[in-house]
N, C-alpha and C positions, 0 to 999 in steps of 0.2 A: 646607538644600541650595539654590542657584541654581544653574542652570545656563543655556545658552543651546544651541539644535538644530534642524541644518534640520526642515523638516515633511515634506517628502516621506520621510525615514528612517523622523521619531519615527512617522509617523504607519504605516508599514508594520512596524513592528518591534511597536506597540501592540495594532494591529489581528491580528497574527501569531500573538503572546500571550493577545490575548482570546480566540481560537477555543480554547487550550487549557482555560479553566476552567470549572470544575464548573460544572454548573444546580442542584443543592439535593444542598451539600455538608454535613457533620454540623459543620464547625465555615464559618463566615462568612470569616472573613480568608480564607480560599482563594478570596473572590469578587475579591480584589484584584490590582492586580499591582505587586513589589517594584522599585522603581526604587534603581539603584546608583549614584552618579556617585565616578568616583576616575579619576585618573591620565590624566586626557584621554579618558574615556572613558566613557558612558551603558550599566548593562545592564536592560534589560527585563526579568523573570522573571515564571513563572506555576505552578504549582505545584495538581495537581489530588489530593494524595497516594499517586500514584505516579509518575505525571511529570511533569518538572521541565523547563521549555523556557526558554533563555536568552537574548537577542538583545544586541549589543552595535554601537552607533553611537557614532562618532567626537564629541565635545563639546568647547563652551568651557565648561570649568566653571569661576565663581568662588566657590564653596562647595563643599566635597564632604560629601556627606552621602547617607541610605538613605529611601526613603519607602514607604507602600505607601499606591495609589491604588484607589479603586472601579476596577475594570478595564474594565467594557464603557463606563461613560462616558466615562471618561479615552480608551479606543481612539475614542470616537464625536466628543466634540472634537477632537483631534488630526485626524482627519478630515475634521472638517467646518473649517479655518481652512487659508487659502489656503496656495501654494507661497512660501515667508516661513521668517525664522528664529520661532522661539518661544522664550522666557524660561519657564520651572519655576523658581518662589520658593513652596519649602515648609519651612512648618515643624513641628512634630510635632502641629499642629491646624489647620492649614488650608495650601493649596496653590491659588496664582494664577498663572492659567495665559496669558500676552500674547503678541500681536503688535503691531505697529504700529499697527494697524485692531482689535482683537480685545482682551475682556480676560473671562475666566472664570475665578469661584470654586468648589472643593468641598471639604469635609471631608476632610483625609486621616486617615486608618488607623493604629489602634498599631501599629506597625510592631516594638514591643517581643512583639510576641502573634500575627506571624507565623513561624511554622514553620521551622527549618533545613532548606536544602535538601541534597537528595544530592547528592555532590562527581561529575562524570565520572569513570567508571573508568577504568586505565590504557588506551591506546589499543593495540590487540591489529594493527591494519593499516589499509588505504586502499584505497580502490575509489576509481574517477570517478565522480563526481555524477549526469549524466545518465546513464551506463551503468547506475548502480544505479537510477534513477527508472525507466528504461523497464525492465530488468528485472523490475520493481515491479509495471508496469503488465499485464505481460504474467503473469503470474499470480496477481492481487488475486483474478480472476473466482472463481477455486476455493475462497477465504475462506468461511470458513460463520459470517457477524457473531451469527448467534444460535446458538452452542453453547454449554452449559453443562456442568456437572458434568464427569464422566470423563472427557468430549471436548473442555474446554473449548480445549485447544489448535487445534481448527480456526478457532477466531476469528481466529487468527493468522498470521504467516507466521516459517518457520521458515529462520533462516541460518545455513548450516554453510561451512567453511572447508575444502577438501578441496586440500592444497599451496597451488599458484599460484591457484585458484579460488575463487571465492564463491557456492557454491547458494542460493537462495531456493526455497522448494517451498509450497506450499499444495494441501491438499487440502479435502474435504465430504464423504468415503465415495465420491459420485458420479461424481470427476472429480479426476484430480491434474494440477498446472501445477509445471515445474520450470525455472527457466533458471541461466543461469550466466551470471559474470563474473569480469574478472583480480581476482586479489587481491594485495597488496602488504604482507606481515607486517612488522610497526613493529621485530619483533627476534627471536630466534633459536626462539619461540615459535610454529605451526605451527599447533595447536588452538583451534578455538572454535565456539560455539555458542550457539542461543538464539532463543525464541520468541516474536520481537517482535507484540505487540498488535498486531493488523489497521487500527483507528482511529491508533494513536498513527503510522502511514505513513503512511496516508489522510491525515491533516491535516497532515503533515510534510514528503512526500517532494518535493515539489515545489523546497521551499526549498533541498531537499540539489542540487536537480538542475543546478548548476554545480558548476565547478573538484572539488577534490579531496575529498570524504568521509571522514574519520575515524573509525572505528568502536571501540567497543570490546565484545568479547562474551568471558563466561569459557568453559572449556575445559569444563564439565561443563554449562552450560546454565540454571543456575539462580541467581538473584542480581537482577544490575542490569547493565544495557548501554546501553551511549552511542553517540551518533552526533554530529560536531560537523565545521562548515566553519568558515572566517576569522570569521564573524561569528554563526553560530546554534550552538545545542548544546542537545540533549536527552537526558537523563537518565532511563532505566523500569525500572518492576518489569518482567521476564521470566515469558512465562506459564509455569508449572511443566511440563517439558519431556515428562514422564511422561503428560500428558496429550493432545501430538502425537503423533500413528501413527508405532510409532518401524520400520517394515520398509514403509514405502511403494516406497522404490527399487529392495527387491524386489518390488515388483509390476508392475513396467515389464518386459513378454514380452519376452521374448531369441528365442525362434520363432514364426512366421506362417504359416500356409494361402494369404496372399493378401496381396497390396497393390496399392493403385489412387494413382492418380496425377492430379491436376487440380489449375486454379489456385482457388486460395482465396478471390479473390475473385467467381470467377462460382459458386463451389458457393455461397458466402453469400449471392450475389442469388437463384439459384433457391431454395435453401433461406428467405429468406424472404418471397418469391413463396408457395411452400408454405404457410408456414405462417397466412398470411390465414385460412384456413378451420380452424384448429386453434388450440384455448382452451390456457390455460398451463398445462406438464404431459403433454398427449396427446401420442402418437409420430409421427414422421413415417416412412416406411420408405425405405431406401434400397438399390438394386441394383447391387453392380456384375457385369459381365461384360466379356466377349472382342468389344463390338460398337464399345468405342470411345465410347461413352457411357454415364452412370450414371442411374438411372431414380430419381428423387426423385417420392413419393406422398403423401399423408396425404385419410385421408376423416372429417371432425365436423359440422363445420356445414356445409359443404359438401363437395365433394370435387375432388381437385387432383393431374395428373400433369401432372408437367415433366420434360425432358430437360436436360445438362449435359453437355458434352465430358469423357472420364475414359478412361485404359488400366488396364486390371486384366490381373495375370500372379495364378496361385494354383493350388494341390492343387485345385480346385474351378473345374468352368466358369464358374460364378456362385457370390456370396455375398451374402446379402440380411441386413441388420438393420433393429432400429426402435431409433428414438433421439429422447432429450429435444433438440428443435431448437434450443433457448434454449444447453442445454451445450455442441453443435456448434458451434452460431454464434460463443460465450465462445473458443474455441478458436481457431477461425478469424482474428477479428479479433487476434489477435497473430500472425497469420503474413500474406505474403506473397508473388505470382510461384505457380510451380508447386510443389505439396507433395506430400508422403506421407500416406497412410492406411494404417497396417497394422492386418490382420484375421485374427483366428484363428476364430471358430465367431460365432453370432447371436448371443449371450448372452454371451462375456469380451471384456473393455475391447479397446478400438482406441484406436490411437496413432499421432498426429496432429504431424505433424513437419517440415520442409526437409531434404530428404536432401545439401541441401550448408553446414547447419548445424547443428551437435551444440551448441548453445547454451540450444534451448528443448523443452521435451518437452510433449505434454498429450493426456493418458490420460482417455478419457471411457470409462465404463458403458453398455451400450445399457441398453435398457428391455426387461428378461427376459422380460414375459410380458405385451407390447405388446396383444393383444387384452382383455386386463383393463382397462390402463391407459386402451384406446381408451372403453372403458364406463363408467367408472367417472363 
C-alpha cells in the first residue's frame, strides 16, 4: 500500500480513532488501527469489539492495499509531523512513514489476524448534527457511567423515535433528563430504538456535530446501531434495552400543587453561592412563596441563607424542599432566560423545564429525609 495524505486530515482522523481503542484488550490486534486505501480514498478503522469507528479522508493513492498500524503511535506521529503532505509505503512487515523534512519506521500488524468488522446497519432516518450533540449535551448529566447488572442501561442514553421526533432520555433513579429533536425517517419505517453506550457519545458526539446525522437504530432495541456523517461512522453493540427503565415517561407529573418561576441563571449562582459550606451529597433547602422571592439555605460546615428573585402561584402559601444542589445545578445548566419549577409535595420529583419550550424536560428527586442526609 502507498499512498500519499494531507497531515492535517491523517492526523485528526488517527488521533479520532485512537481514542476508540481498548487499554488491555483479550486479543492485541485490537491495539491497532486498520488502514484501507481504495478508490481515492483512505479509511481509518478502530475496533474495540463492540465498536467499530471508521474515518474516511480524501487520498492520492498509488497502491491500494489494507494495513493495520500500532494505533496510539501511528496517531502520535501523524501528529507530531508538520502541516505537509505525508507518504504511507507499507508493506505487510514494515510501514515508513515521510514527509519532506520527516521520515519514520514501525512494524506493521497481520493484518490477516485482525477481526471483521460489523457492516453499518441499514439507515432507519437523520437528525442534524449539532441538534443531536447539544441534545446530547443537555442530558449526559443524568448517565449513571457505573451501573451494572440489572441496571446496566443507565450507563447509557436511550433513543427512541416517536413520528417526526428523536427522544434522548437518560436517567440514575435520582434525576431523569429528556429532550427532543426532528427526525427525518430514511423510508416508510417509523420505529426505532436503542440504548446507545454513554462512553461510545461521550467520545463520539462531537464529530457528529455538523451537517446531517445518519442513524440507524432497530425497531425492538436490541442488536447493533450506527450512526455515520460524509466522513465518520460508528458501528455498537446496543445495551440490552430490558435493562433501561422502560415506564420513566410515566413518571413525568401531569399535576402540580405549585410552580415557581425564575431565571436559571441566577437560581445557579445563588445555588452555588450556597453550596460553599456544603460537602457532596448534603441538601440544600429551598422555599418558595407568595413574596416574590425564593429562600435558598443549607447549614454543614457552615451556614448560608441567600435570597433569589422567583413568583410562586400553588395549593400551598409556601412549599419548601431539600435537594442534592450538584442534581439542581446538572439541570439548570442546560436551560436558560426564565424557567419553570413545578412542585407537587417535599418528597416527589420536581420538574425543571422552559414553559415556552417542550423540547427539554429534567425531573430531579428531592432528598426525602434531608435531616439524615444533613448528618450522615
Amino acid at each position: 500500500m502507498k499512498v500519499r495524505v494531507p497531515q492535517p486530515e491523517l492526523a485528526e482522523a488517527a488521533q479520532w480513532a485512537a481514542r476508540q481503542l481498548p487499554t488491555k484488550p483479550l486479543d492485541p490486534t485490537l491495539l491497532g488501527l486498520l488502514l484501507d486505501a481504495t478508490a481515492g480514498r483512505l479509511k481509518v478503522s478502530a475496533f474495540d469489539g463492540t465498536t467499530a469507528t471508521h474515518s474516511v479522508i480524501d487520498a492520492d493513492i498509488e497502491t491500494e492495499g489494507r494495513a493495520v498500524l500500532s494505533g496510539r503511535l501511528f496517531a502520535d506521529i501523524a501528529a507530531s509531523l508538520g502541516k505537509t503532505d505525508i507518504t504511507l509505503n507499507i508493506t505487510d512487515k514494515q510501514a515508513e512513514i515521510t514527509t519532506s523534512g520527516a521520515a519514520f519506521n514501525l512494524d506493521a500488524l497481520d493484518r490477516y489476524s485482525y477481526p471483521t468488522l460489523p457492516p453499518m446497519p441499514a439507515t432507519t432516518g437523520a437528525v442534524n448534527g449539532a441538534e443531536f450533540a447539544a441534545a446530547y449535551n443537555r442530558v449526559k448529566a443524568a448517565v449513571d457511567p457505573k451501573a451494572t447488572g440489572s441496571t446496566y442501561g443507565m450507563s447509557g442514553v436511550r433513543l427512541t423515535v416517536h413520528g417526526d421526533q428523536l427522544q434522548l432520555a437518560a436517567t440514575d433513579r435520582y434525576r431523569i433528563a429528556d429532550a427532543y429533536i426532528p427526525w427525518g425517517p430514511a423510508g416508510e419505517t417509523t420505529d426505532g430504538m436503542g440504548v446507545v453506550p454513554g462512553k461510545v457519545l461521550a467520545d463520539n458526539v462531537r464529530a457528529f456535530s455538523t451537517g446531517q446525522l445518519h442513524l440507524a437504530l432497530p425497531a425492538g432495541g436490541a442488536g447493533t446501531a450506527g450512526m455515520a456523517t460524509a466522513s465518520r461512522q460508528v458501528t455498537t453493540m446496543l445495551i440490552e434495552p430490558s435493562t433501561f427503565p422502560q415506564r420513566i415517561d410515566q413518571l413525568f407529573p401531569k399535576e402540580f400543587t405549585g410552580s415557581a418561576w425564575f431565571d436559571a441563571e441566577e437560581m445557579a449562582d445563588t445555588m452555588r453561592r450556597v453550596t460553599t459550606v456544603v460537602d457532596e451529597g448534603k441538601p440544600v433547602w429551598m422555599r418558595f412563596n407568595t413574596s416574590g422571592h425564593a429562600s435558598i439555605w443549607a447549614r454543614d460546615n457552615g451556614a448560608a441563607n441567600l435570597q433569589t428573585p422567583a413568583d410562586y402561584e400553588g395549593d400551598l402559601d409556601e412549599l419548601e424542599l431539600a435537594i442534592n444542589p450538584r442534581f439542581l445545578l446538572d439541570g439548570l445548566s442546560a436551560l436558560t432566560g426564565r424557567i419553570e419549577m413545578d412542585l407537587t409535595t417535599p418528597a416527589t420529583p420536581a420538574l425543571l423545564h422552559d414553559p415556552g419550550d417542550d423540547t427539554y424536560r429534567y425531573l430531579v428527586i428531592p432528598i426525602r429525609d434531608p435531616h439524615k442526609a444533613a448528618t450522615a
